[in-house]
N, C-alpha and C positions, 0 to 999 in steps of 0.2 A: 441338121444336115451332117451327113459324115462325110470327111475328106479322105482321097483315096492316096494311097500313101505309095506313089510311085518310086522313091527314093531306093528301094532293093533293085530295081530294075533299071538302073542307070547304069551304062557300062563300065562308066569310070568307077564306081560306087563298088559293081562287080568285081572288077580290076585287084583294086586294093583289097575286098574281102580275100578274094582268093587269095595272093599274096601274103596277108598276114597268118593264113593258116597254114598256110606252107610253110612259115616261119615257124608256126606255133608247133607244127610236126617236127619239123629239122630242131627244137630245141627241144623236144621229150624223148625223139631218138638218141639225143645226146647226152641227155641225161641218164635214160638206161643204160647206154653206154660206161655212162662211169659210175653205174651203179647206186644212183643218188636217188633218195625217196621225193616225190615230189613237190614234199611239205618239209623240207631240207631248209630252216631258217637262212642259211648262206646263198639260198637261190634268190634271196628276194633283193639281195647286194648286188650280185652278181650281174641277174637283168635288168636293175637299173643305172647298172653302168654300162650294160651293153646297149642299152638304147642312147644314152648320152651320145658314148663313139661310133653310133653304127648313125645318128644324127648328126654327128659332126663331120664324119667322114663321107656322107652324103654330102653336106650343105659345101663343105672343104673342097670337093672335087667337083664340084656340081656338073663339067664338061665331062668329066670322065665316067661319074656313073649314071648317065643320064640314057646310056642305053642297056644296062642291067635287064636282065630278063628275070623273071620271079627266082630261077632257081639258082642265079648269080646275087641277086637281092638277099635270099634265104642264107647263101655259104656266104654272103659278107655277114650278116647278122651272126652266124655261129660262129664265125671268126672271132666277131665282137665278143659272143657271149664267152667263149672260150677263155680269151685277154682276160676278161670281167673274173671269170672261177678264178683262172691262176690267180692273179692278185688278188684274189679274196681267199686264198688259203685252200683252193680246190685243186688241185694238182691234175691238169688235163694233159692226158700222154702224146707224143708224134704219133700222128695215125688217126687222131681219133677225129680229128676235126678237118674241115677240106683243106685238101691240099692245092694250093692255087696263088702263087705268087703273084699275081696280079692284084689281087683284093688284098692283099697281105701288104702292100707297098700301100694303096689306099687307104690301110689303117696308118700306115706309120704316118702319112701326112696328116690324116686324121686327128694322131695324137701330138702334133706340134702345137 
């Protein structure tokens, strides 16, 4: 017997796909942006310290980003991944990343 595999079609399931691609776009924009190939050995530092603080700074604030909408979830992410280049030796310019002091004060909590 084949089982039918409802699990794409769960909103919440929906939710979170879309979201991640949204991320997954807002981080290859940004990388064109700084002109980096996408097999760049320093991206792979990079995003996985941006999910560490973009994890902590969720789980940190929990009251605070709990109403993030996809495209506030994506410019925190790229905020993260941004922190992540600089300290890894990637030099990301003013301008380049959102400009959003709110999410910006959420990382620094983030990074306590």
């Amino acid at each position: 017997m084949v089982e039918r595999d409802d699990w794409g079609s769960n909103p919440s399931v929906k939710a979170m796909r879309g979201m991640f691609s949204r991320m997954e776009a807002a981080q290859n924009k940004l990388i064109k942006r700084l002109r980096l190939s996408p097999f760049d050995r320093r991206l792979r530092y990079g995003r996985e310290e941006a999910r560490i603080l973009f994890e902590r700074t969720i789980s940190s604030n929990r009251a605070r980003t709990e109403g993030l909408d996809d495209k506030e979830s994506s410019a925190l992410y790229i905020l993260c991944l941004s922190w992540a280049l600089d300290r890894g030796g990637i030099r990301v310019p003013a301008g380049v990343s959102p400009d959003n002091n709110r999410l910006r004060e959420l990382i620094k909590e983030g990074l306590k």
